[in-house]
N, C-alpha and C positions, 0 to 999 in steps of 0.2 A: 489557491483560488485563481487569481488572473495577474499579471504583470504590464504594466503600461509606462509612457514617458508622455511628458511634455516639452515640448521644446518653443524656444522664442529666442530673434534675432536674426543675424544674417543671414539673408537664403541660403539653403544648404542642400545637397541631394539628398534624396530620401533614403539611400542607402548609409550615407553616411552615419545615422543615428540607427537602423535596422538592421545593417550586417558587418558593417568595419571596424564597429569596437569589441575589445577583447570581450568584453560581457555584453554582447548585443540583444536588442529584445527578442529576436530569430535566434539568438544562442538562451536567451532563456525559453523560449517555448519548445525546448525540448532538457534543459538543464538550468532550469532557476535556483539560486543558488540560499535565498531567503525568505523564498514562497511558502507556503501549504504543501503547495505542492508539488515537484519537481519538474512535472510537464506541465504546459498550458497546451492542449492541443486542438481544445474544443471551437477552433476559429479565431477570427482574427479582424482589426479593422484599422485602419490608416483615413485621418482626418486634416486634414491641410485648405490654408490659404493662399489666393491666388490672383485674378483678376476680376473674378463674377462676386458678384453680389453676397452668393453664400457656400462655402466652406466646398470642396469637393469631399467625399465620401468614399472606398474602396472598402467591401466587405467581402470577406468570407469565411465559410463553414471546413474551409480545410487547414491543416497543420500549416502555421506561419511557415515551415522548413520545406516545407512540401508545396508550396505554390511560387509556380512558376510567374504565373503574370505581377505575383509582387515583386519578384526579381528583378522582372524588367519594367516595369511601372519605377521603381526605387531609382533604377539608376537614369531615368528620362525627367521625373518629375524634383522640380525647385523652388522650396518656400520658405518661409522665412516663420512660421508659427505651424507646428505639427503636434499632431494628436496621434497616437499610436497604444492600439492596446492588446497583447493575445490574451486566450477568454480557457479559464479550466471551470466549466460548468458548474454549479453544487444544487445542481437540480434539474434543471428548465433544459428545454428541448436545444439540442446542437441544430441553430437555422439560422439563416442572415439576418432576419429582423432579431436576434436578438443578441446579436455580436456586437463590439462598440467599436467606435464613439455614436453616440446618438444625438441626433440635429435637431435642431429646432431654425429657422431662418439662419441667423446668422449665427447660432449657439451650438459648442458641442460641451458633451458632456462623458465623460468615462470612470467608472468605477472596480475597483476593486475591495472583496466584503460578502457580505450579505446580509441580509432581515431576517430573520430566526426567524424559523415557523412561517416562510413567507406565505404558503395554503392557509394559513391558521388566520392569516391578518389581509391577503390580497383584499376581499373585497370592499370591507372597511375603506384601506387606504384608498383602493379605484375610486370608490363612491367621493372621497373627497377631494379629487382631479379635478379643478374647474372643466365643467361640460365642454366650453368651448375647445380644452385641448384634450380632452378624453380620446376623438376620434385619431389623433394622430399617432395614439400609441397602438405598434403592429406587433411588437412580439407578446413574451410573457414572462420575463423578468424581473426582477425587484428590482435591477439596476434602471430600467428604464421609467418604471412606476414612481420610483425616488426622481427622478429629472423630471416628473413632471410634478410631482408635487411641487420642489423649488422653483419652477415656470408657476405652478399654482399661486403659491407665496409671493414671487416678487421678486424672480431669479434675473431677471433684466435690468429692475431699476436698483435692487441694494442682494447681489448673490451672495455676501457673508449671511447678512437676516434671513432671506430667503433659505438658505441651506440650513441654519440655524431650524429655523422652522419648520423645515421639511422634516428632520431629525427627530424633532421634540414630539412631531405629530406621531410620529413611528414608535418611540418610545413610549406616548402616550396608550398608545393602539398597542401596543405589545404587552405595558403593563397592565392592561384590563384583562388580559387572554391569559395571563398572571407566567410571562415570559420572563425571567428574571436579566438577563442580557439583549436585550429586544435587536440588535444593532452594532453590526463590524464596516467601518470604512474608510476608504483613502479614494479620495474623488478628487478629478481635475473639470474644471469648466472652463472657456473661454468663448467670449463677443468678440476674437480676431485680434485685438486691442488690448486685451490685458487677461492674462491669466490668475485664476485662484483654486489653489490647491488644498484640500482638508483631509487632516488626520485625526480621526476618532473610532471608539466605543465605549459602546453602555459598560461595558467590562478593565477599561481605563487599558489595555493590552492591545494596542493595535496594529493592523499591517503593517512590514515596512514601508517607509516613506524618508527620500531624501531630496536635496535639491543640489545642484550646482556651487561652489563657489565663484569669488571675484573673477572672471579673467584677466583682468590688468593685474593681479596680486601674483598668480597663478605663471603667467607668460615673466614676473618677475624670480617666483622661483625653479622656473624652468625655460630659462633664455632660448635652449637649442631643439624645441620641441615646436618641429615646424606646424602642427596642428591649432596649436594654440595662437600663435600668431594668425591663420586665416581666419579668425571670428571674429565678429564685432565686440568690442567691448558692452555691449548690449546682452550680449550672448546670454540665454538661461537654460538650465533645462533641469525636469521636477521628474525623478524616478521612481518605482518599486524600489529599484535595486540598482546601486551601481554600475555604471557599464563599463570602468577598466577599476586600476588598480594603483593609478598613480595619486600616491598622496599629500593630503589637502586639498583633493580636486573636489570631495564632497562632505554633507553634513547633512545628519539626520533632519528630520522634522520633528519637534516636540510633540509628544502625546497631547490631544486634545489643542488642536491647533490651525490656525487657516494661515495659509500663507500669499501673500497677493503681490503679482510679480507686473510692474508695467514700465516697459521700454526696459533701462539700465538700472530702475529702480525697483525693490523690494521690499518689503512691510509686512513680516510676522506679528500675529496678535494671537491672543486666546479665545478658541473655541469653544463655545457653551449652545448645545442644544433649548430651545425655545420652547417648552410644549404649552399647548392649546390655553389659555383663559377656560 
């Protein structure tokens, strides 16, 4: 389906996390190695903090490997919280508006997954899009129709509930249309300030999903590994897929699980879908 990263912590080039690790996400979008699918080729999108107010955005419809201005965008731009995600379609039209990470003010949001039968359920879900953010959604995706339901819910003031409930609604909706696995996903959001990351489905089998380990632990088991000494010990980052090979450097996510990453601290808890009253 789609492979993405999060990242948080010390500014860092943007190349540094998209093309200089042994398993980069520009080396997964042509060779994922625990995807669906092998290639993500269907676009691509790069989400970073900086000095404005909200998040900049880099989108496009061509192959992560094959675009030149992320090349050079990667190695000019420096942030300290990135969003990154290549996109393998399971449906919907290959266009910008419907590549990730998608914003809301200060909010991004990216997914990998999908809604079963998304035709079968779109209009339902649309209809229950609070009005006021309806108009902002441009593409036609379920990945993006899900970020607005959890903005519908209350993705600003509590986004475990909120995502929670955006889930439950979808499963609700799904099991009326008598879908027996309504829902596949591994979602990252972030307000710039603190990251949460969720691994689920209706089918208890979900995407890969890992996160980073300590790096003070890390730079202790590996003293001469100039890389690890230039991060902060703040340092996080929430993958699809590993991006090298050195170990202890990461750990799964548990199935059915939200993980909430702020500053140097960290707080795995269990994830349960909420559906409707």
């Amino acid at each position: 389906m789609c492979r993405w990263l999060a990242y948080s912590g010390s500014p860092v080039l943007l190349e540094e996390l998209l093309y200089k690790p042994e398993n980069s996400l520009v080396t997964q979008s042509r060779h994922a190695r625990l995807g669906v699918e092998a290639t993500n080729g269907d676009g691509f999108g790069v989400g970073w903090y900086a000095t404005a107010d909200t998040p900049g955005v880099f989108l496009s419809t061509e192959p992560a490997w094959h675009n030149r201005n992320l090349r050079e965008l990667s190695a000019q731009v420096r942030s300290g919280r990135v969003f990154a995600h290549v996109r393998a379609s399971t449906g919907t039209a290959v266009q910008q508006t419907n590549c990730h990470p998608f914003r809301h003010g200060r909010w991004l949001w990216m997914h990998n997954g999908l809604i079963t039968d998304f035709p079968l359920v779109r209009r339902e879900l649309a209809l229950t899009v609070d009005p006021s953010l309806y108009p902002e959604i441009e593409g036609s995706t379920d990945s993006e129709i899900l970020f607005h339901l959890a903005l519908t819910f209350g993705l600003e003031a509590d986004p475990p509930a909120a995502v929670a409930r955006a889930v439950g609604c979808v499963e609700a909706v799904g099991a009326d249309r008598g879908l027996v696995h309504p829902i596949q996903l591994t979602v990252a959001t972030t307000d710039g300030r603190t990251t949460w990351a969720f691994r689920y489905s209706s089918q208890g089998r979900s995407r890969s999903l890992f996160h980073s380990t300590d790096i003070t632990t890390l730079r202790e088991q590996y003293p001469d590994n100039p890389r690890l000494h230039s991060l902060s010990a703040d340092t996080r980052l929430v993958v699809s897929e590993p991006l090298g090979d050195l170990h202890g450097a990461w750990r799964e996510v548990p199935e059915s699980s939200c993980l909430e990453i702020s500053g140097s601290g960290q707080e795995m808890r269990a994830f349960c879908p909420q559906r409707p009253a």
